[in-house]
N, C-alpha and C positions, 0 to 999 in steps of 0.2 A: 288211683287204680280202681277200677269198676269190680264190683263183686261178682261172683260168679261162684254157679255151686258144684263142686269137686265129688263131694260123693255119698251116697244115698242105701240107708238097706232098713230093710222093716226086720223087726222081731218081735216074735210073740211069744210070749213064757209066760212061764207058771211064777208068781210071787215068788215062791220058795226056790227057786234058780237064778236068783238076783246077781249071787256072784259068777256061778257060769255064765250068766249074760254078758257079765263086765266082761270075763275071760274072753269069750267069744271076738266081743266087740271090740277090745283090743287086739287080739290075733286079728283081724280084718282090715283094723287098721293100717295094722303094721304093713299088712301085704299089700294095701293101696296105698304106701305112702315108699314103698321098699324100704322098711325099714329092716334092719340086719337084727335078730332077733336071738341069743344065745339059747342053746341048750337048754340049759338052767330057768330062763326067763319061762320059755316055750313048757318044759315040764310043771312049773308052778303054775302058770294059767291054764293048764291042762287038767290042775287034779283042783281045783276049786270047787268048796262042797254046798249042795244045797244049805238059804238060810231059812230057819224057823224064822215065822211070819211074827208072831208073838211075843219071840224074844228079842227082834230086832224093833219091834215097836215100841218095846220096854228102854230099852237100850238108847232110842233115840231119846223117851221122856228123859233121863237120866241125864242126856247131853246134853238137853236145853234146860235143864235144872240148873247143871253145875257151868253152864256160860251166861245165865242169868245171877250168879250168885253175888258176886263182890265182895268175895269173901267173906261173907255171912253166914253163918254156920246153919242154920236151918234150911234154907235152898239146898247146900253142899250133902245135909242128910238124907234127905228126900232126892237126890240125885243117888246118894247109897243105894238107897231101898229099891230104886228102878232098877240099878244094874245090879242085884244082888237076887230080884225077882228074875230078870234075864238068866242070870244064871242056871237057878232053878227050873227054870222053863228049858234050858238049853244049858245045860252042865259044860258041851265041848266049845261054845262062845267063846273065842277067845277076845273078843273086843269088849265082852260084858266084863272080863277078868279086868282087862286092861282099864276100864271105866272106872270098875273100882281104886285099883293103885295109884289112879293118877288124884280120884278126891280126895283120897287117904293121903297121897304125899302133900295136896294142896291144903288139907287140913292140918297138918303139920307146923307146912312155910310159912301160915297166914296166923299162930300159934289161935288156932280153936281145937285143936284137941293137942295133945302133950307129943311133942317129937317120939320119945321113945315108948309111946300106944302105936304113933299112924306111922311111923316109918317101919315097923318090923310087919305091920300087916300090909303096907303098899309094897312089901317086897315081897310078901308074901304072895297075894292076889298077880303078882307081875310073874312070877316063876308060875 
């Protein structure tokens, strides 16, 4: 079957609208593709909030710390510190939250720090 290009749109934003973009760009989708889109769906891609440019850059070091790790406890710390600096930078992150609970449980399972140190703070960080 020979390719062919279905469909096309330019957008231009500000860094810090990265998740309205995706919002956007999935509503556009949807409607060129007729996709049937619930209430619910449509109101969460609606209310997506500007991101901080700074604490999602942090957030990324953080990600490629702790997927380079091997469960090595110094990578997994220095993956802390990136998303615990995100934080700081952007208190309402909730993905910097979520970056930390998940090294914290993986420091746990992988026994580099004591189950009951990283599990009560990755539950923490996750609430």
């Amino acid at each position: 079957m020979p390719e062919r290009h279905l469909w096309a749109r330019s957008y231009d934003r500000d860094v810090r609208d990265e998740l309205t973009l995706e919002s956007e760009v999935a509503r556009a989708i949807a409607e060129e593709v007729k996709a049937k889109v619930t209430p619910d769906v449509q109101a969460r891609l609606a209310r997506a909030r500007p991101v901080n440019p700074a604490a999602h850059d942090l957030f990324l070091k953080g990600a490629d710390w702790k997927r380079r790790s091997n469960g090595e406890a110094s990578p997994l710390k220095k993956a802390l510190e990136y998303y615990q600096q995100a934080i700081q930078e952007d208190p309402n992150f909730a993905q910097a939250y979520l970056g930390v609970a998940e090294t914290y449980n993986y420091l746990g399972d992988a026994n580099v720090m004591a189950s009951n140190q990283s599990f009560p703070r990755a539950k923490a960080y996750a609430r």
